[in-house]
N, C-alpha and C positions, 0 to 999 in steps of 0.2 A: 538296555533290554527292557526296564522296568517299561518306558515311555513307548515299547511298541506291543508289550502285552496291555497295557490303557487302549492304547488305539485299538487294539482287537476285541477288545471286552465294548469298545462305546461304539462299534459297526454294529456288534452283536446286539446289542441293546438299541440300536437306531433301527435295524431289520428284522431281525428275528419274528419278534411278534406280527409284524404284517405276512411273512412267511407260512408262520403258524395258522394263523388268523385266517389266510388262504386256504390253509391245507383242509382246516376245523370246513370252513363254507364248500366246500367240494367234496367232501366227505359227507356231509351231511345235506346235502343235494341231490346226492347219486347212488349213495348204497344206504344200506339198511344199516341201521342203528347198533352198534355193537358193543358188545363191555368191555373194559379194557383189559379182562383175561386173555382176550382172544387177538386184541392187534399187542400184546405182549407176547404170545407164541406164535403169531405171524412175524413177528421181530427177530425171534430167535430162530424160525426155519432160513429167514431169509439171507441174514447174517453166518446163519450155516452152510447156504450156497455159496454165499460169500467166499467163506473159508474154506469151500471146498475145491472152487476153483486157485484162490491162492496156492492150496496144497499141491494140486498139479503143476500150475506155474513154477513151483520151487524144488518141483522132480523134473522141471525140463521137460515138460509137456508142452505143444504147441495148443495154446488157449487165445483165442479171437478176444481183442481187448474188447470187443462190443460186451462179451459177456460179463465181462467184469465191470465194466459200466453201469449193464443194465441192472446188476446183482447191486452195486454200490447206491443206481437208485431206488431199486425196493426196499432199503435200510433208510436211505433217507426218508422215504414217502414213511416206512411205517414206526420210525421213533416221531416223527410229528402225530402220526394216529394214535399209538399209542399216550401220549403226552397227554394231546387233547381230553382222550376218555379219560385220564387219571386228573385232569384238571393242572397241572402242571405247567407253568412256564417256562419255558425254554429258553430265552434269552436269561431269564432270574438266574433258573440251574446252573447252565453255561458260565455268564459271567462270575459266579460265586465261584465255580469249580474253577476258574483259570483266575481269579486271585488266589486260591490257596497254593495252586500249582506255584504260580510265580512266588510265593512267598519263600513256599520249599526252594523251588530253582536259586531262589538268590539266597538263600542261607547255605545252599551247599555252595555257589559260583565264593560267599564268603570262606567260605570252608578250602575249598582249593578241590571240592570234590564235583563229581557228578551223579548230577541227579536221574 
C-alpha cells in the first residue's frame, strides 16, 4: 500500500502545479482580482451545495447526477482560486497531507486497527 500512496503523491506533484498554474492564468485573464476572503467563502457556499444535494441524495430524493457533477466542479475550480490568492501550493499541501495520512494508515494496518 505504501508503494501506491508514492505513486499518488508523485502524479500529484508531476500535475498538480500545471493544473494550478492553469487555473492562476484564467482567473486572472477573465475576472477581477479578488482576495482570497472571498474565493474562501465562495468555497464554502459551494461545498455547501455540495452537501446539500448529497443530503437529498441520502433521503432518497431523485437528484440528476449532472448536478452533483456540476457542484463537485465549483469545489474544484474554487479550492484552486482560493489556493492561488493565498499563495499556496497544492501539490506541496496534498503530498505532505497523504504522507501523514499514510503514516497513520500504516501504524494502525500495524496495529491491526483501522484508521
Amino acid at each position: 500500500m505504501v508503494e501506491k500512496s508514492q505513486q499518488l503523491i508523485d502524479i500529484i506533484i508531476s500535475y498538480e502545479h500545471l493544473i494550478q498554474e492553469s487555473f492562476a492564468n484564467y482567473q486572472n485573464a477573465h475576472f477581477p482580482a479578488r482576495n482570497p476572503e472571498f474565493f474562501c467563502l465562495e468555497l464554502c457556499g459551494e461545498a455547501g451545495e455540495l452537501a446539500n444535494l448529497e443530503k437529498k441524495l441520502w433521503k432518497g430524493k431523485d437528484i440528476p447526477m449532472q448536478a452533483v457533477k456540476e457542484e463537485i466542479a465549483d469545489v474544484f475550480i474554487c479550492i484552486h482560486n482560493y489556493a492561488n490568492a493565498r499563495g499556496i501550493n497544492l501539490a506541496d499541501a496534498v503530498s505532505e497531507k497523504l504522507k501523514k495520512i499514510e503514516e497513520k494508515r500504516s501504524d494502525h494496518e500495524q496495529l491491526g486497527t483501522i484508521y
